[in-house]
C-alpha angles and dihedrals in degrees: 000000000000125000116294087032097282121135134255100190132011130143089181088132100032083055098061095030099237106206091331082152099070098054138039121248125001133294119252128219091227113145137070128215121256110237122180129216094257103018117181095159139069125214120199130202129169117235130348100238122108125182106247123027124000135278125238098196142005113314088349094274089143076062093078090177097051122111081245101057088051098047094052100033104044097011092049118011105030087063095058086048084253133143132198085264081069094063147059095212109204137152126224092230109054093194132090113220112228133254083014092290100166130200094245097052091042090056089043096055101049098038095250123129107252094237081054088052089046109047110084094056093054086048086067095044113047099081081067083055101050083049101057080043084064100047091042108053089197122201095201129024116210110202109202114200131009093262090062089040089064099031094063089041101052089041093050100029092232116179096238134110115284102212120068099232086061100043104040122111085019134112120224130198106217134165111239105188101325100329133094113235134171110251113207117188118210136175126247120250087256090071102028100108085048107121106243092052095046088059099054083041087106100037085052094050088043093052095037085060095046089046085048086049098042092046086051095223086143 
């Protein structure tokens, strides 16, 4: 296990052969958290494939001049007067699916939802990311994406909507292993010019920056 509790080497999912029917070749255990210097919020993506390239780190943020970078770092953060030094950057899924296979494209191939397709590696993952909660202590945790968004709900039975056009915009006092956290959904950058987010774009930046103050990270 590397630094931050994420792993350096793990075939958990190789071994028994999880869905290895709906894609070709074997996933491949590739990127590395972000961690700040002083980081009292988790964000949280999903998996680590995109569809075209290859990612470096979790969610591409080494890649300054990605889609990805932009969107977190002068969409999100700037707003609430943060900085990646602000932040422990991790993905539920610690496996990068091959040939750019994504999630997404695989579910839709073969008619699953994709949180279906994704589940049982989660599944084996979730005990890196429980470690990495631990380290971390986070204030704030920034969920990136629906299938996330349901994904922490369902694992830690927080009393939030499960769907992402209910939840967004909104703050959420959970409970994260014996400490209480503010939980903040937010969209990926896939739906973000959909109209009704669009809509709840200002009221999300305007809570974000009174969590950030509450929480007293800056």
């Amino acid at each position: 296990m590397g630094k931050s509790g994420f792993p350096k080497e793990c075939d958990l999912c190789i071994k028994t052969k999880i869905n290895s029917r709906m894609f070709s070749g074997n996933i491949e255990l590739l990127t590395k958290p972000i961690r700040g210097t002083n980081p009292s919020i988790m964000l949280v993506g999903q998996d680590p494939t995109i569809a075209k390239g290859q990612v470096r780190s979790v969610l591409d943020l080494e890649n300054t001049s990605g889609t990805l970078y932009r969107y977190i770092t002068a969409d999100i953060l700037s707003h609430a007067r943060l900085t990646l030094n602000n932040i422990y950057v991790t993905n539920l899924i610690k496996c990068q699916f091959p040939n750019n296979q994504t999630p997404k494209s695989l579910s839709e191939k073969h008619k699953v939802k994709m949180k279906d397709f994704l589940s049982p590696f989660f599944n084996n993952c979730k005990h890196w990311f429980f470690k990495e909660v631990r380290e971390i202590h986070p204030k704030i945790i920034l969920s990136l994406g629906e299938p996330v968004h349901q994904f922490l709900i369902e694992e830690f039975s927080w009393s939030v909507p499960i769907r992402m056009k209910d939840a967004f915009s909104n703050v959420f006092k959970v409970n994260l292993h014996g400490n209480n956290v503010l939980y903040i959904p937010c969209i990926h950058i896939n739906t973000r010019g959909h109209r009704h987010y669009k809509e709840r774009w200002k009221k999300f930046i305007l809570n974000l920056k009174k969590a950030v103050k509450s929480a007293n990270i800056i």
